[in-house]
C-alpha positions in Angstrom: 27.9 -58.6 -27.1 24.2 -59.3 -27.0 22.7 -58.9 -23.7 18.7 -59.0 -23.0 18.3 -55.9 -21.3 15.3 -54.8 -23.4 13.4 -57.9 -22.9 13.8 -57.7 -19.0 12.6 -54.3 -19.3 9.4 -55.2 -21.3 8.9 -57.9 -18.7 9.1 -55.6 -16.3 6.4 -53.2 -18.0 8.7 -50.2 -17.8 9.5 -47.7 -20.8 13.3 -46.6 -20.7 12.8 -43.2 -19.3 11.4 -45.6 -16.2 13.8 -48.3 -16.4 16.7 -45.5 -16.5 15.2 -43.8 -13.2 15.0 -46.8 -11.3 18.6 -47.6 -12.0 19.6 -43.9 -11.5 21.0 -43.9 -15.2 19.8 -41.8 -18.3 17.6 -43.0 -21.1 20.0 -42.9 -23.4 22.3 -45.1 -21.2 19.0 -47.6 -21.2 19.1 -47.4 -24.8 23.0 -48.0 -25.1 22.7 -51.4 -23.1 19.7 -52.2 -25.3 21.7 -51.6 -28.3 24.1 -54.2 -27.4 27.1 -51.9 -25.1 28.2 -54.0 -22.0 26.6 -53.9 -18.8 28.8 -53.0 -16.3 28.0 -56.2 -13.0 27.3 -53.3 -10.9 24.8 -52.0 -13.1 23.6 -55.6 -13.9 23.4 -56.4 -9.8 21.1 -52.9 -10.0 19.0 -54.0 -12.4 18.2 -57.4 -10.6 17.2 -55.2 -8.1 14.8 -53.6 -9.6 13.4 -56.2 -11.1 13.0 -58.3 -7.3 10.9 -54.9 -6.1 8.8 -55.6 -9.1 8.5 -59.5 -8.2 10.7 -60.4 -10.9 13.5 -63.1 -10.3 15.9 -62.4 -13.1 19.8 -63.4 -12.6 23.0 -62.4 -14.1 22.4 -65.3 -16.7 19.3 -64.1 -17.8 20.9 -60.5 -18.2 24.5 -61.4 -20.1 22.9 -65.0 -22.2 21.6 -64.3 -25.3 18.1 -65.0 -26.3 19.3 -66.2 -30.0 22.0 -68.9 -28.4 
């Protein structure tokens, strides 16, 4: 299960530490999803959160489809 949650998070500037605070999560549970473990929707609707305070528009598309399709 590929998933681009490092990619959003590079877009978004943050380092995981920052990226796992804002979702109210550990670093290593950043670095799990990186790795390729499945995002929970509800942490996937979190994360499009975070990303709309930061003026990103990212959608649960851009989270689950893999860049390598």
């Amino acid at each position: 299960a590929m998933n681009n949650v490092r990619h959003i998070r590079q877009t978004l500037g943050l380092s995981q530490d920052a990226l796992a605070e804002a979702l109210g999560m550990t670093q290593g549970s950043v670095s799990q999803y990186e790795l390729g473990s499945d995002i929970p929707p509800r942490v996937a609707r979190k994360l499009i959160d975070v990303a709309a305070g930061r003026g990103v528009d990212i959608s649960f598309d851009d989270i689950y489809t893999s860049e390598a399709a």
